[in-house]
ROKOLDO-196280 format. One record per residue (C-alpha): residue number from 1; y, z, x. Coordinates in steps of 0.1 Angstrom, whole numbers, plus 5000, padded with zeros to 4 digits. Example, Ala and Ser with C-alpha at 12.3 -4.5 7.8 and 13.67 -1.06 7.14 Angstrom:
BEGIN
(1,(4955,5078,5123));
(2,(4989,5071,5137));
! end
This chain:
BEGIN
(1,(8902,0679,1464));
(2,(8937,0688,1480));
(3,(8939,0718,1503));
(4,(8975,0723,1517));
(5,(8983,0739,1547));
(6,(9015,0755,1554));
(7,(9025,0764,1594));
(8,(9043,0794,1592));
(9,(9040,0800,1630));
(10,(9067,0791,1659));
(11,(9041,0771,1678));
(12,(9021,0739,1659));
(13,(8990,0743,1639));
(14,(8959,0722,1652));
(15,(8934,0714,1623));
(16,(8899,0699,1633));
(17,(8880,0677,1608));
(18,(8846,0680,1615));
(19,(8818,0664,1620));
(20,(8841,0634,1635));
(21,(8864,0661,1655));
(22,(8897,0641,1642));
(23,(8927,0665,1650));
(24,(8960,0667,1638));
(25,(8989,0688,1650));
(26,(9010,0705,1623));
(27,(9043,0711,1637));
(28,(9062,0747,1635));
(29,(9072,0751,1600));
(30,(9052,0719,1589));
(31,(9026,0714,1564));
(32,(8995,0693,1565));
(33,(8972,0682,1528));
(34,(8938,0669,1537));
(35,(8921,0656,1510));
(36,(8883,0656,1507));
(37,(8859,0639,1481));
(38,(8851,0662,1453));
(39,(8817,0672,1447));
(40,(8805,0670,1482));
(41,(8800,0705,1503));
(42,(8827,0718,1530));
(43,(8837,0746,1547));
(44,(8871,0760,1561));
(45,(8871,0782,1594));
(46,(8903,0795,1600));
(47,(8910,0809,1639));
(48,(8934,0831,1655));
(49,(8942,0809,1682));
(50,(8962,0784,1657));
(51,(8936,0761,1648));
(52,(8920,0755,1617));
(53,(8882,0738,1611));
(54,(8873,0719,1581));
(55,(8837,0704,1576));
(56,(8830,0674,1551));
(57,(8798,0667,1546));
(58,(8810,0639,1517));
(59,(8805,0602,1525));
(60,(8837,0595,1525));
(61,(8865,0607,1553));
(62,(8889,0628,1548));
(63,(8924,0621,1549));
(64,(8953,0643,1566));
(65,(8993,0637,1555));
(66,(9017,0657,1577));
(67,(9046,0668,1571));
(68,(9078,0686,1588));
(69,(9098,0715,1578));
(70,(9127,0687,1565));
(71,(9105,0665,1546));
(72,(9084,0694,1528));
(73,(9114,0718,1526));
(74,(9130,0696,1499));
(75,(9101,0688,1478));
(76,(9112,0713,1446));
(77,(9142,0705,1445));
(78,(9162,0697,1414));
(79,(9187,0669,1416));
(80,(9219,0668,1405));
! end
């Protein structure tokens, strides 16, 4: 499972993955995909203090890609 994450906010976006308490920083205007194993429970708490807190409870870890605003902002984008 893919769950993209989009930091609309002028500060970064801190997203927790639990139960290992990895962290990642989105920055301003970044986005962040963190894939989980499919079929396995989790959970998503979202928090007004710019973090973000995503439980796995699948075998596997989860992985986080990152992104900033120039490398997402393009993706789209027909070429010529």
């Amino acid at each position: 499972m893919r769950l993209p994450f989009r930091n609309y906010l002028s500060t970064p976006l801190t997203i927790f993955i639990e139960p290992v308490c990895d962290q990642y920083d989105v920055p301003a205007g970044g986005e962040a995909v963190v894939t989980l194993e499919d079929g396995h429970p989790h959970s998503i708490d979202v928090h007004p203090d710019n973090w973000v807190s995503i439980w796995n409870e699948g075998p596997e870890f989860a992985t986080v890609e990152l992104f900033d605003e120039h490398q997402f902002s393009f993706l789209g984008k027909n070429k010529d």
